[in-house]
N, C-alpha and C positions, 0 to 999 in steps of 0.2 A: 544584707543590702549595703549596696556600698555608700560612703558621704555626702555623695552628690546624689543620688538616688534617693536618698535619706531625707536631705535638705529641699529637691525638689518637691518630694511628698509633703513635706513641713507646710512651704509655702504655697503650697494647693489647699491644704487643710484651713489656712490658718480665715481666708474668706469665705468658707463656708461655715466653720464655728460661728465668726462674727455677724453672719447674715443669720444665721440658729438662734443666736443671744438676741439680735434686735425681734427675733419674730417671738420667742418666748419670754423677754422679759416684761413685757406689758400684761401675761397671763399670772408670770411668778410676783406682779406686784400686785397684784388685787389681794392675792393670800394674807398676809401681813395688815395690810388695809382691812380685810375682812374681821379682825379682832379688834378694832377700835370701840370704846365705849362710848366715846364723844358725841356730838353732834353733827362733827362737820367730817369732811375726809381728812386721816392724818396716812398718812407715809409708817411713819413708824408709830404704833400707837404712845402716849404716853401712859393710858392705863390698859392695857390690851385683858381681853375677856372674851366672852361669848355672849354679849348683851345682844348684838347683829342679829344672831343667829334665834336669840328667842325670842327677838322679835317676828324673824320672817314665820317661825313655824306656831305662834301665836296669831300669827293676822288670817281672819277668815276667808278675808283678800287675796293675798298673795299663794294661800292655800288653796281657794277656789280652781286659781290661775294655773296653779300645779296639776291639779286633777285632769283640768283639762286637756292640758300638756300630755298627761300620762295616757288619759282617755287616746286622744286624735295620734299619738306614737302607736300606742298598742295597736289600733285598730290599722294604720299606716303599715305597722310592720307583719302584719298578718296577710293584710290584701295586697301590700307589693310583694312578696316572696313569692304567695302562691301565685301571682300573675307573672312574675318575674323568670321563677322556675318553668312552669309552663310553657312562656316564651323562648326560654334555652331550651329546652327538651324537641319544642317544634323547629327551631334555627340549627339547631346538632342533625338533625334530616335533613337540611333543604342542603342542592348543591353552592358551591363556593358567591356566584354571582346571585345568587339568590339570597342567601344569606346575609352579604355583602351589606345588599340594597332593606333591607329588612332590619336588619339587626341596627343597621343608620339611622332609619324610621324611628326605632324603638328607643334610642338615644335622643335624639330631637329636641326634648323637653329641659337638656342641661346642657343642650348649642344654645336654643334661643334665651336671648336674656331673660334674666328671671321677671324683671318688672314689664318685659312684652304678656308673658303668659300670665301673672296677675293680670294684667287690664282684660285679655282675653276670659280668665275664668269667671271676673266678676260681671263682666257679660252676661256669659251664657249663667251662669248664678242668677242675675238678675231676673232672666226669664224662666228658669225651673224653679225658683223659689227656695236657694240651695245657703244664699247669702247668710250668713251668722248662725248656720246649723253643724253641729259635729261630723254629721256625715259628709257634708260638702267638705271641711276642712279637710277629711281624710281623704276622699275624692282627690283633691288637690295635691296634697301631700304625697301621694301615691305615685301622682303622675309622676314625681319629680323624683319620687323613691325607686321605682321597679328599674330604669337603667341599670344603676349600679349592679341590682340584683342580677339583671341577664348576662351583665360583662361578668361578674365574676363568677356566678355558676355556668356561663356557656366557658369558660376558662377553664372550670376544673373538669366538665363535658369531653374539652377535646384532649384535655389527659388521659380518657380514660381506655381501655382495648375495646374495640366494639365487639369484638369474637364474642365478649362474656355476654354483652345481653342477646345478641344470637341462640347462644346455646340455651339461656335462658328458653327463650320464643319454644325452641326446636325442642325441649324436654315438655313442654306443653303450658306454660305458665304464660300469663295472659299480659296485659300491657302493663297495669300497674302491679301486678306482684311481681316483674323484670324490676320495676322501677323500685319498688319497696324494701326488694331485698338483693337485689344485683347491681343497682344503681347508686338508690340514696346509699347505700353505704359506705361507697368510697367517695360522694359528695359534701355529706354530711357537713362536714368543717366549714365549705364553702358556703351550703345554704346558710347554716348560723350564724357565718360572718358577715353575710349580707342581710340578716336579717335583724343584726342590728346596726348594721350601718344603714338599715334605712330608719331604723326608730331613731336614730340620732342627727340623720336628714332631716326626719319631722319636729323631733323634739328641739332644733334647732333653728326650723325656719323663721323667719320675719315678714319679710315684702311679701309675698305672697297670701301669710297670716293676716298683715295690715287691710288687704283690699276685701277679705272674704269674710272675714271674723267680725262678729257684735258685740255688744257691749256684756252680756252673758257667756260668749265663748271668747274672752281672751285668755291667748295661751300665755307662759308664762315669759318667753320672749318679748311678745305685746307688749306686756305689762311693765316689764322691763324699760324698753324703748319710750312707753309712754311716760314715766316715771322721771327717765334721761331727760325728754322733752321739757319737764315742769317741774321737776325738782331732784337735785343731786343727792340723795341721801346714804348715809354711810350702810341702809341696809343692801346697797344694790351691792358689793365686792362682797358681801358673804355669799350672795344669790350665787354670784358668777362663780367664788370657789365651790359654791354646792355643786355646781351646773359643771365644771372641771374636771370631780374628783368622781362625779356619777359617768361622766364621757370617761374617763379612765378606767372606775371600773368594771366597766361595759367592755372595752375596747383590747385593753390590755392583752387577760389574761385569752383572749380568742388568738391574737395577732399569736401570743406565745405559743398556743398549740398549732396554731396553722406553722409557725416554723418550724417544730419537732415534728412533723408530718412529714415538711418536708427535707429534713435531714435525714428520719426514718427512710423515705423512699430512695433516698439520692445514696443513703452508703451500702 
C-alpha cells in the first residue's frame, strides 16, 4: 500500500475508533465500578471486592426480578423462533412483490416506536386481562422479537439451492422431514443466532416491560430503572457487568461460528 494510501486509511479509521470508544466506554466503566465496597459510586474503588455482587445474588429481590427475566426470555425465545421461522419458510415461497409487502408487515413492530406499541399493548392488555401476567410479557416481547428472527433466517433461506428441497419432495419425504433434514441443516446457525438474539431483545427490554408488567412481574431491567429512579446504589454497575458479560456470552461465541461458516463456504 502506498503512503498516501496508507495515510488516507489512517485518517478514515482514526473517527471511527473514537466514535467506538465514546459508544463503549460508558459500558467498560461500570466494570471497575462494579468492585466497589463502599457505599456510594466510586470510579476507581478504593477497597475494590466483590461485596456488589453478593449483595445482588443475596437479595430475594433482585433474585426474584432475574427469574423473571429468565422466565419471559425463555419463553420469548421459544415463541419468536418458532413463529419467526415459520414466517421465513412461508415468505421463501410467496413471489418477490409479495413477499416484499409481507415480510414489511412482519417487521412493523421495530419501525413503530417502541413507546406507540406499549401504549397500544397495554390497551388491549387492559381488556384481555393480560396486564402484569408472564404470558402477556412474553406476548409482547415476541412481537418485538420474531422480526429479527424472519430477517435473518429468511436471509439464510435465500442462500440456500432450492433443487435440494425439491429433490427432497420428489424422493418422497413430506413437508417437515424436507425441513428437518434438508433444510434446518444448513440453517441451523441462523436459527440459533436469532434465537438468541431474541432472548436478549427480551432479556433487555424496558418501555414496553414498564407499561405491561406488575409489581410481581418485574423483570430485572424494571427493576433496574426503578432503582435509577429512587436511589443510586453501587449494587446497580455489578448488575449491568452481570447483564454485559451474560450478553457476551450468549452472543460471542454464535457470531464466531456463524463466521467460520462462512469462510468454510466462501473458500
Amino acid at each position: 500500500m502506498s503512503p498516501t494510501r496508507r495515510l488516507g486509511s489512517i485518517a478514515t479509521a482514526i473517527p471511527g475508533v473514537l466514535v467506538l470508544l465514546f459508544l463503549v466506554a460508558p459500558v467498560l466503566a461500570v466494570v471497575p465500578m462494579s468492585f466497589s465496597s463502599g457505599s456510594v459510586l466510586e470510579l476507581l474503588p478504593a477497597n475494590p471486592g466483590l461485596s456488589q455482587y453478593r449483595r445482588f445474588f443475596d437479595s430475594p429481590d433482585w433474585m426474584h426480578a432475574l427469574a423473571i427475566s429468565a422466565q419471559v426470555a425463555l419463553g420469548t425465545m421459544v415463541l419468536a423462533t418458532v413463529v419467526g421461522v415459520l414466517a421465513a419458510l412461508g415468505l421463501a415461497r410467496l413471489g418477490r412483490r409479495a413477499r416484499s409487502l409481507i415480510e414489511a408487515l412482519l417487521i412493523l413492530p421495530r419501525i413503530v416506536p417502541t413507546i406507540v406499541f406499549a401504549v397500544a399493548a397495554y390497551s388491549l392488555y387492559l381488556q384481555l386481562g393480560l396486564v402484569g401476567s408472564v404470558a402477556g410479557l412474553v406476548l409482547a416481547h415476541s412481537v418485538l422479537a420474531t422480526p429479527f428472527v424472519v430477517v435473518f433466517v429468511g436471509s439464510a433461506l435465500r442462500g440456500l439451492d432450492p433443487s435440494l428441497a425439491e429433490a427432497s419432495r420428489s424422493l418422497g419425504a413430506g413437508p417437515a422431514a424436507t425441513f428437518f433434514r434438508v433444510v434446518f441443516p444448513q440453517i441451523r446457525l441462523a436459527v440459533a443466532g436469532s434465537a438468541l438474539f431474541a432472548f436478549n431483545v427480551s432479556f433487555d427490554e424496558v418501555v414496553v416491560t414498564l407499561f405491561i408488567s406488575g409489581i410481581r412481574t418485574k423483570t430485572l431491567p424494571v427493576k433496574v430503572w426503578d432503582a435509577i429512579q429512587y436511589e443510586i446504589s453501587p449494587i446497580l454497575p455489578a448488575i449491568s457487568s452481570l447483564v454485559v458479560v451474560a450478553t457476551l456470552l450468549l452472543l460471542v461465541p454464535m457470531l464466531a461460528a456463524t463466521n467460520r461458516r462462512a469462510k468454510t463456504l466462501t473458500a
